[in-house]
N, C-alpha and C positions, 0 to 999 in steps of 0.2 A: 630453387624449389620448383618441381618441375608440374605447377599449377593445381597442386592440392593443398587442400586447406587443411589445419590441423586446431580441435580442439582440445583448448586444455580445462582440465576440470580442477576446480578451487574446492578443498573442504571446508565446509560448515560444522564443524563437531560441535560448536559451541555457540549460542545465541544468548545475550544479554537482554532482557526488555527493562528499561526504566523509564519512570515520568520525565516526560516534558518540563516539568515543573521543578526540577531539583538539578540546581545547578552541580550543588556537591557530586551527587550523584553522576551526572555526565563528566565532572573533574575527573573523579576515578573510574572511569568506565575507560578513559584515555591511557590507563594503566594496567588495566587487568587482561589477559589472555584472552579473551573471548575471540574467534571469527567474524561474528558480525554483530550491532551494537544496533539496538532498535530502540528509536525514541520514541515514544509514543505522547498522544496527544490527545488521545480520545478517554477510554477508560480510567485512565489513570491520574486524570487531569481534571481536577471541579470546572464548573461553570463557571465560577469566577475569577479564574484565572487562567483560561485556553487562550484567547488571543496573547497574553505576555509568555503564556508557555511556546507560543510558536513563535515570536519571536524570540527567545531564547535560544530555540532548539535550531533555529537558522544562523543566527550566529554562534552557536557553538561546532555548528558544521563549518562553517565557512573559514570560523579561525585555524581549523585543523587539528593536530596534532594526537590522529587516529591510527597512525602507522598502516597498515595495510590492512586495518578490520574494514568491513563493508559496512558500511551507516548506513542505515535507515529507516522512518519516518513514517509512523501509525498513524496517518490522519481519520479527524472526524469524518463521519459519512457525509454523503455527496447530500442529506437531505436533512442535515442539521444548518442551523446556520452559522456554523465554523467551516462546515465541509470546504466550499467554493475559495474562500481565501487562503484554507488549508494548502489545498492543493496549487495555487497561485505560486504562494510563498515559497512552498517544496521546488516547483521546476524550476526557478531563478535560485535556489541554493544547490549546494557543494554535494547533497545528499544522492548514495548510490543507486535507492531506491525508496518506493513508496508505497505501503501496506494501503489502500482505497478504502475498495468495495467491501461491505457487513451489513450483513441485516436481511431482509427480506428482500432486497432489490439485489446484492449478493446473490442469495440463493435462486432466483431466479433466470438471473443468468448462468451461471452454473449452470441449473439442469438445463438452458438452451442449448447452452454450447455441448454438454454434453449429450444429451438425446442425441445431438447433430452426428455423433462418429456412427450411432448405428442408425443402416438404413431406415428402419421404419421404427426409430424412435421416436420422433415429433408425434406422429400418428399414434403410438402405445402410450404416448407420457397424455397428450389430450384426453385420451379415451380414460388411463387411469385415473388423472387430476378431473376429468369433465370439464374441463376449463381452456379455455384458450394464454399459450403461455407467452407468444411475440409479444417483444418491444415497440415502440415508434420506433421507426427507422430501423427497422430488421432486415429488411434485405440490403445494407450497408453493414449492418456489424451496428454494434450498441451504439445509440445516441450517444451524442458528443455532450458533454456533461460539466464539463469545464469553464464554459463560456457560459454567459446570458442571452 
């Protein structure tokens, strides 16, 4: 190969979302056709049972038997108190990927990042919001959020 790289693109036609919380539910998710199986943890899952749903949903990744759908993992936000262990759990499991950022801190960044492709967007978005819209640690890219 004479030093080009070549990507391949995977279809997504199909997305599953189920609770965290429903083992049946992810039993047969291991069976049905979907592309990619998203387990969620936040909405779909009461208060009184997210931390058992995320251990569930980590050992259900980890035993496998997903064939080549893409799993992945709706954790709580970064400012609940599920968020931080959410995301813990997630990078030490089998999971292909991880749904974060929601809510107000979401959208925030969003418009940072995107004001950022047009020139004098940071400058149009202050003046229309009147607000100043940086993070801590903005001239690194978003605070690191994972850690204490």
């Amino acid at each position: 190969m004479n030093g080009k790289r070549f990507m391949s693109f995977r279809p997504r036609r199909s997305v599953l979302f189920l609770p965290g919380s429903n083992s049946r539910a992810i039993a047969k998710a291991r069976t049905l056709p979907a592309d990619v199986i998203i387990m969620d943890l936040e909405d779909a899952v009461a208060p009184d049972v997210k931390v058992d749903a995320r251990l569930n949903v980590v050992k259900e990744i980890d035993s496998g038997g997903f064939g080549q759908r893409e799993v992945a993992i709706r954790c709580n936000g970064l400012d609940t108190q599920w968020g931080k262990d959410d995301v813990r759990a997630i990078a030490k499991s089998k999971a292909n990927a991880v749904s974060l950022l929601r809510g107000p801190l979401h959208r925030r960044l969003t418009m940072r990042r995107s004001s950022d492709c047009h020139p004098q967007g940071r400058e149009q978005e202050r003046r229309d919001r009147g607000t100043e819209v940086d993070l801590p640690g903005d001239e690194e890219g978003p605070p690191d959020m994972v850690h204490d």
